[in-house]
C-alpha positions in Angstrom: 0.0 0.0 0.0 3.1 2.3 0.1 2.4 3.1 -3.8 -1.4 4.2 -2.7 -0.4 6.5 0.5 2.3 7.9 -1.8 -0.3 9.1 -4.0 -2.9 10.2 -1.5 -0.4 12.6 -0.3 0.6 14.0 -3.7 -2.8 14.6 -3.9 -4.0 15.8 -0.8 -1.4 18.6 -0.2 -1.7 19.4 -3.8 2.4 19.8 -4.2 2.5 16.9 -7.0 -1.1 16.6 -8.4 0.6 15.2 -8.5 -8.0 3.6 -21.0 -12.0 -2.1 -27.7 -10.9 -1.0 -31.0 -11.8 -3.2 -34.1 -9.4 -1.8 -37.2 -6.5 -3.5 -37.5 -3.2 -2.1 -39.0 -3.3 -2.2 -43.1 -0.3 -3.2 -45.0 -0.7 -0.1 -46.9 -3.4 2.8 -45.6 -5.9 3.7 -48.2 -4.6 6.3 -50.8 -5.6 9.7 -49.1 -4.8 13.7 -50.3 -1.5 14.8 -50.0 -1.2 16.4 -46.8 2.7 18.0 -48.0 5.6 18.6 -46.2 5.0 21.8 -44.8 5.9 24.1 -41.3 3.0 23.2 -38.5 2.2 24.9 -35.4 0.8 22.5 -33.1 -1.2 22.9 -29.7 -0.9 20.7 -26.8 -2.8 20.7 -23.5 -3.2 17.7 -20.9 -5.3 17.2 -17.7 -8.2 19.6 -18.3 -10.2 17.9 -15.9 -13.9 19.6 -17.3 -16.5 19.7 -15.2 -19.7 20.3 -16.8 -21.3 23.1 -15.1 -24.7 21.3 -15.0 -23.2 19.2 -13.0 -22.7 20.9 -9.5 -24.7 24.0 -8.1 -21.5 25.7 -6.7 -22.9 24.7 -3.0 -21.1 23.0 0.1 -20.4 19.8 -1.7 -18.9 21.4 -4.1 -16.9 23.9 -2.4 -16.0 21.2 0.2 -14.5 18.8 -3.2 -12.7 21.6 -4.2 -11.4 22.9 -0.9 -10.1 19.0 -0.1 -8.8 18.4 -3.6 -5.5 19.3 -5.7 -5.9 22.5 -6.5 -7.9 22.4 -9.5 -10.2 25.5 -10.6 -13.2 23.0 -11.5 -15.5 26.1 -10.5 -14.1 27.8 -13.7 -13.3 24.7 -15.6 -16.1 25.6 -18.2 -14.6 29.4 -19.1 -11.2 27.9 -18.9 -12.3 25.5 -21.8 -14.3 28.3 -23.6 -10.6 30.6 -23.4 -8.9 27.6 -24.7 -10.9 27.3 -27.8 -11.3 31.4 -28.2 -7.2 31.1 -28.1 -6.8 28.4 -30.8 -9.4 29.9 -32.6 -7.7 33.1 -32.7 -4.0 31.5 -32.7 -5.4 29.0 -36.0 -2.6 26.2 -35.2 -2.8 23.3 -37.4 -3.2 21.1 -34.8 -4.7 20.5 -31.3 -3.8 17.7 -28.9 -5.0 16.5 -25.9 -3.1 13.7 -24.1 -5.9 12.6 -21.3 -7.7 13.2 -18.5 -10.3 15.5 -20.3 -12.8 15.0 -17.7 -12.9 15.2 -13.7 -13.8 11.6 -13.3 -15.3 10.6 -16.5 -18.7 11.9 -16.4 -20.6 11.1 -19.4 -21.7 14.9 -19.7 -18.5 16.3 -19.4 -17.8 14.0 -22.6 -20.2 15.2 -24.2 -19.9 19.0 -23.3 -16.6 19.0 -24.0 -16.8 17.5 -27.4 -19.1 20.1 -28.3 -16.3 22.5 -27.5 -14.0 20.7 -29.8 -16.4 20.5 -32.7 -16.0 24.5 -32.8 -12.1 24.1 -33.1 -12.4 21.8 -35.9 -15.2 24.1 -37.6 -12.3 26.8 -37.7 -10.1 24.5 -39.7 -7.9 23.4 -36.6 -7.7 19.5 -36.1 -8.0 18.0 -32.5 -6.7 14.9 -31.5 -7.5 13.2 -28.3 -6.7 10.2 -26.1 -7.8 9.2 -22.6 -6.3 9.5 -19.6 -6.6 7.5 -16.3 -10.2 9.9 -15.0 -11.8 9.2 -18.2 -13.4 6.0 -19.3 -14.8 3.4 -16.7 -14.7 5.5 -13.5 -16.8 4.8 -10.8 -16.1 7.7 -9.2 -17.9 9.8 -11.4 -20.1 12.6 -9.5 -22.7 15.4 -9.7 -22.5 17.7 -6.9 -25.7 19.8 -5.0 -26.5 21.7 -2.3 -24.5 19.5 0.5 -24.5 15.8 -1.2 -22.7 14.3 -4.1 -24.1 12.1 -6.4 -23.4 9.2 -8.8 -23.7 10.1 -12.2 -23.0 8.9 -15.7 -19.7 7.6 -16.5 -18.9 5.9 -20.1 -17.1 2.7 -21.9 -14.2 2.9 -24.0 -16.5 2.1 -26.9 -18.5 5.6 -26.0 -15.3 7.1 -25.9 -14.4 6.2 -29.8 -18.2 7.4 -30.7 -17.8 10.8 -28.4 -14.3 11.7 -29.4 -15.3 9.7 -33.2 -13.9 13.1 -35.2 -11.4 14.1 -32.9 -8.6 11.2 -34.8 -10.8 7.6 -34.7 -12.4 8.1 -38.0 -9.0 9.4 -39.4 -6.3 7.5 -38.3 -4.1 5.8 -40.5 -3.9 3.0 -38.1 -6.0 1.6 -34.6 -4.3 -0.6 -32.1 -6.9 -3.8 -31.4 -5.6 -4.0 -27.8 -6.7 -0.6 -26.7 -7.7 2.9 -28.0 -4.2 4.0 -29.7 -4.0 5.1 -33.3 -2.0 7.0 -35.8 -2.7 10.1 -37.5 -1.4 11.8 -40.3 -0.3 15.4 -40.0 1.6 16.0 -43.1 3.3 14.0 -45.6 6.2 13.7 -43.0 4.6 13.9 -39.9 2.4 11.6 -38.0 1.3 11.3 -34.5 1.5 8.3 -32.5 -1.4 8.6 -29.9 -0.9 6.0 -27.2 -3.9 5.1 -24.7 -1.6 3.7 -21.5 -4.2 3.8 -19.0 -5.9 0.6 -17.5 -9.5 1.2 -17.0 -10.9 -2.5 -17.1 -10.8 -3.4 -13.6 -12.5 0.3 -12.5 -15.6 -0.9 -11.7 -14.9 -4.3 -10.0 -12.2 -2.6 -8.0 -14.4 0.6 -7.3 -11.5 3.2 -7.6 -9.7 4.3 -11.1 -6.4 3.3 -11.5 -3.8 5.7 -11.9 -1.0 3.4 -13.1 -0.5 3.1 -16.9 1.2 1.0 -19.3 1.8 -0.4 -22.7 0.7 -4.3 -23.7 3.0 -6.5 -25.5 0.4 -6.5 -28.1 0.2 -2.6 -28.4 4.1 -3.0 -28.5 3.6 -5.0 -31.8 1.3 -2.8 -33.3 3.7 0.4 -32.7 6.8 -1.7 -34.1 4.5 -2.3 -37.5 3.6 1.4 -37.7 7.2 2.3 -37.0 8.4 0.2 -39.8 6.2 1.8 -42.0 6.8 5.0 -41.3 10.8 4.6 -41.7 9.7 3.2 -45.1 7.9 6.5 -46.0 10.5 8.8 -44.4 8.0 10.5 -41.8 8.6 11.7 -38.6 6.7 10.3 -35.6 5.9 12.6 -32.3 4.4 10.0 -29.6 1.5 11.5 -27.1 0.7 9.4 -24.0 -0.9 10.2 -20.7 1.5 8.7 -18.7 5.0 9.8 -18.2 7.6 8.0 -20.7 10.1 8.9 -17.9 10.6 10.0 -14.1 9.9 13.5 -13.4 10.3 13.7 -9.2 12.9 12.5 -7.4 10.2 11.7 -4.9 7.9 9.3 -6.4 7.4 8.2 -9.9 5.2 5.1 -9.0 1.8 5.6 -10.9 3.1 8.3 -13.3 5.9 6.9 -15.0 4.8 4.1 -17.3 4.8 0.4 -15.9 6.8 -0.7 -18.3 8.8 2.2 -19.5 12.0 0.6 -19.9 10.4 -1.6 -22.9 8.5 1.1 -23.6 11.5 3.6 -24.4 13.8 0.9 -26.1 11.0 0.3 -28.6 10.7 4.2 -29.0 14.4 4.2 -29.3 15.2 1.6 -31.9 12.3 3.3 -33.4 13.9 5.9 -34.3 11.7 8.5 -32.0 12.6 11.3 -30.5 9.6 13.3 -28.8 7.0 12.4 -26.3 4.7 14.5 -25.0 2.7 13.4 -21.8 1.1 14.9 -18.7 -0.7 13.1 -16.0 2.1 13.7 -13.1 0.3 18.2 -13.4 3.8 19.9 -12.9 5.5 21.5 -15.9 8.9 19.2 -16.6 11.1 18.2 -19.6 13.0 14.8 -19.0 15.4 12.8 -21.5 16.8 9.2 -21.4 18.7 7.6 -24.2 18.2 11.1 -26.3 14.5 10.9 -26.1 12.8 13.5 -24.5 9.5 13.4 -22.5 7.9 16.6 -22.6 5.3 16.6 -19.1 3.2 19.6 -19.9 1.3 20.9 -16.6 -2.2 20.3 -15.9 -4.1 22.7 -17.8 -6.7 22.7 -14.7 -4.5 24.1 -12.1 -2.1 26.9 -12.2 -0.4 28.3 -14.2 -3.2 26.9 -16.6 -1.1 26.9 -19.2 -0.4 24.7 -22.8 2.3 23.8 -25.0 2.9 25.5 -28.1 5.1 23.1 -31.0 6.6 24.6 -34.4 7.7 22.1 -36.5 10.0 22.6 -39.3 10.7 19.5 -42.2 13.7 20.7 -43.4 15.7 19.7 -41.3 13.0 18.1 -39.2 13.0 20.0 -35.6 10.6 20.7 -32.9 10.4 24.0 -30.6 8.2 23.7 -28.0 7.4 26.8 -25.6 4.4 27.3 -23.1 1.4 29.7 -22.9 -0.9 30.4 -20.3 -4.6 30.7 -21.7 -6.1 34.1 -21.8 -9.0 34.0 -19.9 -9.0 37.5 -19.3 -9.2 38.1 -23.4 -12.2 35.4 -23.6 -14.2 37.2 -20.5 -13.8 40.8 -22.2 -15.4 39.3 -25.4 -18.1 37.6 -23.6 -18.7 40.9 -21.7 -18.0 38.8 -18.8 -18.8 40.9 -15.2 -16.9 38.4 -12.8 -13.9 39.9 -11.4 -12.5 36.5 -10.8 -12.2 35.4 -14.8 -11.3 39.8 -15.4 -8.5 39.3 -13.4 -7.9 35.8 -13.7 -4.0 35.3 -13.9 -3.8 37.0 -10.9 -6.6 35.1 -8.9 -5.2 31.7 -10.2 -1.9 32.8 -8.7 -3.6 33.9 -5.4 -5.6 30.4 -5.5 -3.3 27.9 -6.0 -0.4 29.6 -3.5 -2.8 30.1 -0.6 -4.6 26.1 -1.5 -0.5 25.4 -0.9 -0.1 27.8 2.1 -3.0 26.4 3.7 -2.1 22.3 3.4 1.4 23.4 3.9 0.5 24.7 7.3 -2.2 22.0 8.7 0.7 18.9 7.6 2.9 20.9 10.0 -0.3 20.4 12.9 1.6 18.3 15.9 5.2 18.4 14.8 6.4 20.7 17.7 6.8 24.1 16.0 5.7 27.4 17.1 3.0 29.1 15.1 5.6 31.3 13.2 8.0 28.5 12.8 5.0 27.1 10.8 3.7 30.0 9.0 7.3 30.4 7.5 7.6 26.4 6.2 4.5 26.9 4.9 5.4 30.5 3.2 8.3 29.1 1.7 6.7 25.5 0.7 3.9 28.1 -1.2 6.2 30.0 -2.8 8.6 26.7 -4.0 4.8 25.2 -5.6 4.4 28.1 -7.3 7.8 27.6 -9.5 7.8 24.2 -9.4 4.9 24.0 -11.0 5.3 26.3 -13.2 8.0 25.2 -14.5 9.9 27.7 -13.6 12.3 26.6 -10.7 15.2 28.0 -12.2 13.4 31.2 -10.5 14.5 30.1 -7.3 16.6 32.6 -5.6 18.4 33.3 -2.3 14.8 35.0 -1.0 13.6 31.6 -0.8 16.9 29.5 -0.5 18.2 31.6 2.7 14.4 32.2 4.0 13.7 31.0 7.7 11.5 28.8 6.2 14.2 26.6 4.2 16.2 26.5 7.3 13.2 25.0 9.5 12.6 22.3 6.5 16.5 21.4 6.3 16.4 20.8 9.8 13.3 19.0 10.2 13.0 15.2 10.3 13.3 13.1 7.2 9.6 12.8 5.8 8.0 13.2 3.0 7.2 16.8 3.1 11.2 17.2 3.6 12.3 15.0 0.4 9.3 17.3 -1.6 11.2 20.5 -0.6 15.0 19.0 -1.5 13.0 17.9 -5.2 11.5 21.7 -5.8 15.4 22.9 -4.8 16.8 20.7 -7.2 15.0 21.1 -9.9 16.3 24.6 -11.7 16.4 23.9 -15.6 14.3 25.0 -18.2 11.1 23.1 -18.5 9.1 25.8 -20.5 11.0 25.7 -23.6 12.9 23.2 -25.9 14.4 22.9 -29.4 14.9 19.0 -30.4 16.0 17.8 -33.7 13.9 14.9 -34.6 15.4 12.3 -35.8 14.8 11.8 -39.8 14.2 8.4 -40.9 17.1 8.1 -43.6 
């Protein structure tokens, strides 16, 4: 049970918040248009977590759920999701992905909401492609919330999944895995995406809880080796999107992000000849490599800094540049003639949210361990203010105002625990994680 109280903290203190397909690969894909070889601008957000709004009043449950949670803003997940479409409506990238956990806990509704959203990005002329993440399909957990009770509600199959998400890559891809709801899609002439489901939903309902684990089946394994193979024979580039995180990214626990399997995993990706991943699942903002392949963890666009990935890619010579962007609520709101001073302001009361959620768990985990009131209020100042950048992505930020603060002191003194080893991982953690140029590997 270590693996489970590891992950219970993550999640309760909010300082880590820290899946039946019938086509089978074809020898040779049916003749489509020419797609080219062209510059792309691709978006990529993860961990969205939408709640519909008809789903909770705002009231005590509600309020309670959030208050005990990870810090997501699931009272403004609806105008977050609105923003993100009025940005890549207004931005026109060729591409949109989402790699999982698109709903709270897989409420049928929120499927169904949210797939309403997408269908306005594609009716710009922007492609969305989407895979599930470990909330999505076969949750039991799956809630409505009112006045002071919550409520089972709707959750779906992974066969509702493929028919809710149908235009959003199933009834495009080049390829579908018959062991679970991967595919390929076809960006360009030399591009293609490799959209990997790694999350294990079957036993959900027996076992009553979602798993958070993920990993790959020998038989998916196959299937990626095939499409590999094929795409070295056409020359095109291959940019792998998962839930799950390819590799480690804390030095405090890695057990139920980072793949089962991601040893096999990576070697396959390797002799592959593939360079890029792009994941989420573990919330932070972090880039990791192993072997020369890179695992790009964007943050959970959900809780702060609510931000996404931007990708440029060039063909000639094949490269990637990936950078972040925060989504502009504030832009959407003005447009909507929005009066709520909460979405007017909102980068500033995201901020203000997520550090004093932090202060706040920061400070009751100190309850009982023998410091004064100010000895506490400091830890949990400087534990805030280490979230913040850490999550961010921005820990190279960290400076000798937090370093040489009271509050480090206190935590380099205390006792070993996990609250300790958290604060040693935010200190040594400064390199960029918002920004990377990768050559991708062309397949000569």
């Amino acid at each position: 049970m270590k693996v489970k109280l590891i992950t219970t903290m993550l999640l309760t203190l909010s300082f880590l918040t820290i899946t039946g397909c019938n086509n089978s690969l074809e020898a040779d894909p049916p003749i489509t248009e020419s797609k080219g070889s062209r510059d792309l601008n691709l978006f990529v957000a993860t961990d969205l977590h939408y709640l519909s709004p008809d789903l909770h009043d705002n009231g005590q449950a509600f309020q309670e759920y959030i208050k005990n949670g990870d810090s997501k803003l699931l009272n403004y997940s609806d105008p977050l999701a609105d923003s993100f479409v009025n940005d890549v409506i207004h931005e026109k990238p060729d591409v949109v992905i989402l790699s999982g956990d698109l709903t709270n806990n897989g409420e049928k509704k929120s499927h169904s909401e949210l797939a309403n959203k997408l269908k306005q990005i594609e009716q710009s002329g922007t492609s969305v492609y989407v895979i599930p993440g470990n909330h999505d399909i076969l949750n039991p957990w799956a809630r409505s919330f009112k006045t002071d009770g919550q409520y089972v509600t709707d959750y779906i199959t992974p066969k509702e999944f493929t028919t809710i998400y149908n235009n959003f890559g199933y009834d495009e891809a080049l390829s579908r895995d018959t062991d679970s709801l991967s595919y390929v899609a076809e960006i360009s002439d030399d591009l293609w995406l490799l959209m990997l489901d790694t999350s294990k939903y079957d036993n959900n309902v027996i076992l009553k809880i979602p798993q958070t684990d993920g990993e790959v089946s020998k038989e998916t394994l196959d299937w990626i080796q095939e499409n590999t193979r094929l795409a070295e024979e056409k020359r095109v580039n291959i940019i792998t999107v998962m839930h799950h995180n390819l590799i480690d990214h804390s030095d405090v626990s890695s057990n139920g992000f980072t793949l089962n399997n991601h040893e096999e995993v990576l070697n396959v990706l390797k002799k592959s000849n593939i360079s890029l991943v792009l994941s989420g699942h573990i919330h932070i903002q972090d880039i990791q490599s192993e072997k020369n392949v890179y695992d790009i963890a964007t943050s959970a666009f959900g809780v702060y800094p609510h931000q996404y990935g931007t990708l440029h890619y060039s063909p000639n010579p094949s490269s990637i540049e990936y950078r972040t962007q925060m989504v502009d609520v504030e832009k959407w709101s003005e447009q909507e003639g929005i009066k709520n001073e909460d979405l007017l302001h909102f980068s500033s009361y995201a901020r203000d949210f997520f550090y004093e959620d932090s202060y706040r768990k920061a400070y009751q985990s100190l309850d009982g361990q023998g410091y004064t009131e100010e000895e506490r209020t400091e830890m949990a100042t400087s534990m805030a203010k280490l979230n913040l950048l850490y999550f961010s992505g921005n820990s190279k930020e960290i400076g000798p105002t937090i370093t040489n603060s009271k509050g480090i002191e206190l935590w380099n003194k205390a006792k070993d625990q996990f609250l300790k080893s958290y604060v040693e991982s935010m200190l040594n953690s400064s390199k960029e994680n918002n920004h990377l140029t990768l050559s991708l590997n062309p397949t000569e």
